[in-house]
Backbone as numpy.savetxt, mean C-alpha at the origin, in Angstrom:
# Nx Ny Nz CAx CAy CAz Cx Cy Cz
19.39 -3.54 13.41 18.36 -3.81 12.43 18.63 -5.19 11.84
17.80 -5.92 12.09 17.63 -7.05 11.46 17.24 -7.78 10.37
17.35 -8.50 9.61 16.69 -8.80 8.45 16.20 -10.02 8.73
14.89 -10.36 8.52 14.59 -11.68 8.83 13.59 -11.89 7.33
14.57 -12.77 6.34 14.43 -13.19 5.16 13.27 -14.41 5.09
11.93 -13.56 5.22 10.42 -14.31 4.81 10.33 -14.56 3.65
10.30 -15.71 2.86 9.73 -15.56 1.34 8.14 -14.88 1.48
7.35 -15.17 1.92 5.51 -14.65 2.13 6.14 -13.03 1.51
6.53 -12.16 3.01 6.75 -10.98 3.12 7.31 -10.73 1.93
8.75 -10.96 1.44 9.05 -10.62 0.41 8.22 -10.48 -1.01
7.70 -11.64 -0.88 6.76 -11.54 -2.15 5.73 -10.47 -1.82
5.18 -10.52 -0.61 4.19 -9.13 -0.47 4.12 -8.07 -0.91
5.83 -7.35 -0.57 6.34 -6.47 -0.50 6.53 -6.25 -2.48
7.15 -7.12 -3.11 7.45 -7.08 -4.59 6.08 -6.55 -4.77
4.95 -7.69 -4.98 3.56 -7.53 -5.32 2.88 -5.73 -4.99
2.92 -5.17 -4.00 3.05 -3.94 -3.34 2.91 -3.18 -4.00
4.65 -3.15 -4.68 5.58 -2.31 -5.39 5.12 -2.56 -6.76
4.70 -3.71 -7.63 4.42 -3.34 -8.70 2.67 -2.91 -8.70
1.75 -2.86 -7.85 0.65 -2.31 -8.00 0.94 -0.80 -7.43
1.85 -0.68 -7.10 2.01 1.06 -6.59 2.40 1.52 -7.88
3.37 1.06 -8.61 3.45 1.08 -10.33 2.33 1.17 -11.04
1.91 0.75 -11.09 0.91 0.28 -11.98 -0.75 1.35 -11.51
-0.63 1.53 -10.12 -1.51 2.55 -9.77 -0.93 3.46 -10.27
0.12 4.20 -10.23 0.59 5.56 -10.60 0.68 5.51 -12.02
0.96 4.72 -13.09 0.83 4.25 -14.18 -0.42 4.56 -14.95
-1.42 3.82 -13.99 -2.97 4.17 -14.67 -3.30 5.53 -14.32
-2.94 6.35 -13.04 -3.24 7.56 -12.80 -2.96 8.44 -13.53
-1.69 8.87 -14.61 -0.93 9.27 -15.54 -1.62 9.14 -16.53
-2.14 8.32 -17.05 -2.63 7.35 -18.36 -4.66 7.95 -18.42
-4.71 7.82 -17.32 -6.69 8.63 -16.90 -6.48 9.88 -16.50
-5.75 10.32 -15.65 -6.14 11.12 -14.82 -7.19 10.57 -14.12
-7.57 9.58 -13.70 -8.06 9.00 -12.63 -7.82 9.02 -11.42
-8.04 9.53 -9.89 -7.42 9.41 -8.85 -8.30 7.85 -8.28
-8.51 7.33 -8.39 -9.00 5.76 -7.75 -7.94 5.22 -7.85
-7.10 4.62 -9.07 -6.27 3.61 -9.28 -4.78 4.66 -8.39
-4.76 5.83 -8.39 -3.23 6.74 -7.53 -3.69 6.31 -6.31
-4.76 6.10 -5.52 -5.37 6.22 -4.39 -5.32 4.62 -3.75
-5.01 4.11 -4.63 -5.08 1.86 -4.31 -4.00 2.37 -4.46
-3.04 2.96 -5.53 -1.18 2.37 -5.67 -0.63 3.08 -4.24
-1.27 4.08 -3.84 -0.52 4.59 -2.12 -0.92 3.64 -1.36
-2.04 3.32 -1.23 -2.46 2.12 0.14 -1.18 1.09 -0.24
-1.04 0.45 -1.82 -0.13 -0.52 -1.31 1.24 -0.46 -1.42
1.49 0.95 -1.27 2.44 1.03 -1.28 2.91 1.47 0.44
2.17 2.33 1.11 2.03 1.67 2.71 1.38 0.24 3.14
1.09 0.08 2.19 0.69 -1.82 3.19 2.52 -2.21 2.92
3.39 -1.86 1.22 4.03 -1.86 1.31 5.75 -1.80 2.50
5.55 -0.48 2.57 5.92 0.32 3.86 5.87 -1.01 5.55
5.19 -1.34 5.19 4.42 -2.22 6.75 5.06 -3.34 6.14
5.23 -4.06 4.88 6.05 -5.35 5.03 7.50 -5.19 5.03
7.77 -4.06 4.77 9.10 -4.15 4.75 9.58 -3.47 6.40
9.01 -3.23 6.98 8.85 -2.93 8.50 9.01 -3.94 9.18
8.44 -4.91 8.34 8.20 -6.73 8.97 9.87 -7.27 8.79
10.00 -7.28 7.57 11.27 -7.87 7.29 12.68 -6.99 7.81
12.10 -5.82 8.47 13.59 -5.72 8.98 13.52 -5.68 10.71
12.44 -6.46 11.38 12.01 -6.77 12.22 11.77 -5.85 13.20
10.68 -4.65 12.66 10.02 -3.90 13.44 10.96 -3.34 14.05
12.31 -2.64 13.18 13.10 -1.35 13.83 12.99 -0.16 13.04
11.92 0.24 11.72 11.97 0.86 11.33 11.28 1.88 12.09
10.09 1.34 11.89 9.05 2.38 13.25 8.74 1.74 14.22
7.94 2.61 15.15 7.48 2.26 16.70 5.59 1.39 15.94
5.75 0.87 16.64 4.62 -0.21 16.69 3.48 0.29 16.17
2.98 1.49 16.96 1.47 2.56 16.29 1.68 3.03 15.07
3.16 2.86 14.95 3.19 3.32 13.31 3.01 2.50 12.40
3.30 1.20 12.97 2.89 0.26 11.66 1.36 -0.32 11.52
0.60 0.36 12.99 -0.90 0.27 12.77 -1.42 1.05 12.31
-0.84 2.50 11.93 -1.32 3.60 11.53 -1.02 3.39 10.16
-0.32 2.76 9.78 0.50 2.50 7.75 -0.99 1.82 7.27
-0.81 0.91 7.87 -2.05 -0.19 7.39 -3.75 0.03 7.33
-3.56 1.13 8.68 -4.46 1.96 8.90 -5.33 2.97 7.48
-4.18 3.14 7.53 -4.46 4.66 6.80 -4.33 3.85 5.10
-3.35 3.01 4.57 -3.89 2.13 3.76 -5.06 1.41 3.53
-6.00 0.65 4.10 -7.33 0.42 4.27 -8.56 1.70 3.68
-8.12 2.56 4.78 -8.98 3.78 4.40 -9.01 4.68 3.50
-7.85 4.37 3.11 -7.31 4.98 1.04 -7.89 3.65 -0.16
-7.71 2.13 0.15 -9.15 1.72 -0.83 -9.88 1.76 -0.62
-10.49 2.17 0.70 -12.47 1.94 0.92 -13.16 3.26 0.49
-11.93 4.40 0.36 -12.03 5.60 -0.47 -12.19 5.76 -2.20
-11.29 4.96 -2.54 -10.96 4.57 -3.80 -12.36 4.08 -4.44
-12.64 2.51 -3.80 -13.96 2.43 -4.02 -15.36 3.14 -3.93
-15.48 3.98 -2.65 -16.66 5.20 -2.34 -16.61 5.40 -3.46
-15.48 6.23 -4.04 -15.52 7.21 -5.17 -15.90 6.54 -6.37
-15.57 5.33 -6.69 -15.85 4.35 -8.01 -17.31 4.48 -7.82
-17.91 3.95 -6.88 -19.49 3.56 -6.60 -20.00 4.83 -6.97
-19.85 5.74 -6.08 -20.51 7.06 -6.48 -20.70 7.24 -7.70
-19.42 7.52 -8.64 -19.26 7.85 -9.76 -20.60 7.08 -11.10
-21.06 5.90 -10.31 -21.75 4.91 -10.74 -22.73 5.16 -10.73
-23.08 5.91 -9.85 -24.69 5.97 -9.54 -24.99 7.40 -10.22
């Protein structure tokens, strides 16, 4: 396992971690599931940079398309549900 010390990634990864905070934070604080539902996506987009920085030996390859994957489709959820709620 390698470490290959990106400043970008690293900062990604920090940034990540305090909106996964801060989602679970506001979720606690509303009972809102939108803002719990963004702090998991980035906390697997999370997951996927730190996959990066230890140079893709954590998981097998489909897994780090499936992290990002499945992150994407947890805010475009997040939002559905905001919009809805709107109308």
């Amino acid at each position: 396992m390698a470490f290959i010390p990106d400043p970008v990634i690293i900062v990604n990864l920090v940034l990540c971690i305090i909106i996964f905070v801060f989602g679970y934070a506001a979720f606690r604080k509303s009972n809102n599931m939108n803002p719990f539902l963004i702090g998991i996506a980035f906390g697997l987009f999370g997951l996927s940079h730190l996959n990066t920085l230890f140079g893709l030996t954590l998981f097998p390859e489909i897994t780090f398309v499936l992290l990002r994957l499945c992150g994407y489709v947890l805010v475009a959820a997040a939002l559905y549900m905001s919009y809805k709620s709107l109308c």
